[in-house]
C-alpha positions as CSV (number, residue, x, y, z in Angstrom):
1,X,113.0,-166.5,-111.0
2,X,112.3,-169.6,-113.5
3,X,108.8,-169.4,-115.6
4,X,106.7,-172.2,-114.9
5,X,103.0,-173.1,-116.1
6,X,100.9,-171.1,-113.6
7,X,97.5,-173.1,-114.8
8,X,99.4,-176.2,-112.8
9,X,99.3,-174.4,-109.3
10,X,95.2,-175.0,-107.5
11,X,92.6,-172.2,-108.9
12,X,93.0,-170.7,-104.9
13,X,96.6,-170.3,-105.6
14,X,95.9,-169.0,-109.2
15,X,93.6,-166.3,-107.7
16,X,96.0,-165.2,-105.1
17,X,99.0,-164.8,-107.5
18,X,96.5,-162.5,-109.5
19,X,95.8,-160.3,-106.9
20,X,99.2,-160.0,-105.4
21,X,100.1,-159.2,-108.9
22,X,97.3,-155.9,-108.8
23,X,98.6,-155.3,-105.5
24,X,102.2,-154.9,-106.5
25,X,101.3,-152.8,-109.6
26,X,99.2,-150.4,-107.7
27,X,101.2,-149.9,-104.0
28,X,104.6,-150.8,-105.1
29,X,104.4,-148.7,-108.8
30,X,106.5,-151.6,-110.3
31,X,106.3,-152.3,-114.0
32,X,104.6,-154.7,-115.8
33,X,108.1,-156.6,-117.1
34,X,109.4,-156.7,-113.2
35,X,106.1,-158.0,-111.4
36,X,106.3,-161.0,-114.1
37,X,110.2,-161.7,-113.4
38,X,109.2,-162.1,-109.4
39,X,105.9,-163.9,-110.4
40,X,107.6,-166.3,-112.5
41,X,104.8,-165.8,-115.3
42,X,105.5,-164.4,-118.8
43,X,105.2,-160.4,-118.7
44,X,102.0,-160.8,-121.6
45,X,100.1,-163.1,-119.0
46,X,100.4,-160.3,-115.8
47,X,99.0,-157.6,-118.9
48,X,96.3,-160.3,-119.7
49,X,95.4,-159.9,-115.4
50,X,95.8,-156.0,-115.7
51,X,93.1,-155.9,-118.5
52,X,90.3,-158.5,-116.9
53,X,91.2,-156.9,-113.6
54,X,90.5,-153.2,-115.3
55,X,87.3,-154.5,-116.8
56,X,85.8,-156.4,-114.1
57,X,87.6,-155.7,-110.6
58,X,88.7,-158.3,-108.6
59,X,86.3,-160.9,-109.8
60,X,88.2,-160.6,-113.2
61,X,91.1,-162.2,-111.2
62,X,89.2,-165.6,-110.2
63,X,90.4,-168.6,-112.5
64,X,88.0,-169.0,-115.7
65,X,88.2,-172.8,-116.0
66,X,89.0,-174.5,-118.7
67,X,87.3,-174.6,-122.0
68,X,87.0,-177.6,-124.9
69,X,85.6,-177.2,-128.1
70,X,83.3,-179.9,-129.1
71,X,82.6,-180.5,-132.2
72,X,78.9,-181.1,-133.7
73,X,78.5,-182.3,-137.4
74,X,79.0,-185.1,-140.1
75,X,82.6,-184.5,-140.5
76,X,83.9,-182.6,-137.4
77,X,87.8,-183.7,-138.6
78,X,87.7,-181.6,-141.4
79,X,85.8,-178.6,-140.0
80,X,82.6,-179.0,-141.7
81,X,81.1,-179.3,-138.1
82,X,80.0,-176.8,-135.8
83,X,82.7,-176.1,-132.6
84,X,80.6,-175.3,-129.5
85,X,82.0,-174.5,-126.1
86,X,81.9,-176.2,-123.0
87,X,82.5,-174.7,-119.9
88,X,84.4,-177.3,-117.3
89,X,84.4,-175.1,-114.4
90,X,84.6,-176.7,-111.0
């Protein structure tokens, strides 16, 4: 299967993909390399699930959003400002 940018598909989607991901892992005993072929996601990206998944259960598998920096400062072009998160969660 062909790799595509999983952060295009809607967060429901996202989610479900995550936990059908867990669920092949855990009933099926596939490995990490083969669950990201049928996926279609890089095999590093199904790891990154394992680990939030491990860390904080099923509600690590819910999409995060999508983070900007903004910057706060006289010169924020050349880093001399301060970078400060903003969470654009839906």
């Amino acid at each position: 299967m062909e790799k595509f940018d999983a952060r295009k598909l809607p967060r429901d989607a996202q989610d479900e993909m995550r936990r059908q991901t867990m669920r092949m892992r855990e009933e099926l005993k596939l490995f990490w390399k083969a669950i990201a072929k049928v996926v279609g996601v890089h095999v590093s990206t199904v790891i990154g699930w394992s680990k939030r998944y491990s860390m904080e259960g099923s509600k690590g598998l819910k999409s995060e959003g999508a983070w900007s920096p903004l910057f706060v400062g006289a010169d924020a072009d050349f880093g001399s400002g301060m970078a400060i998160a903003l969470d654009h969660r839906g």
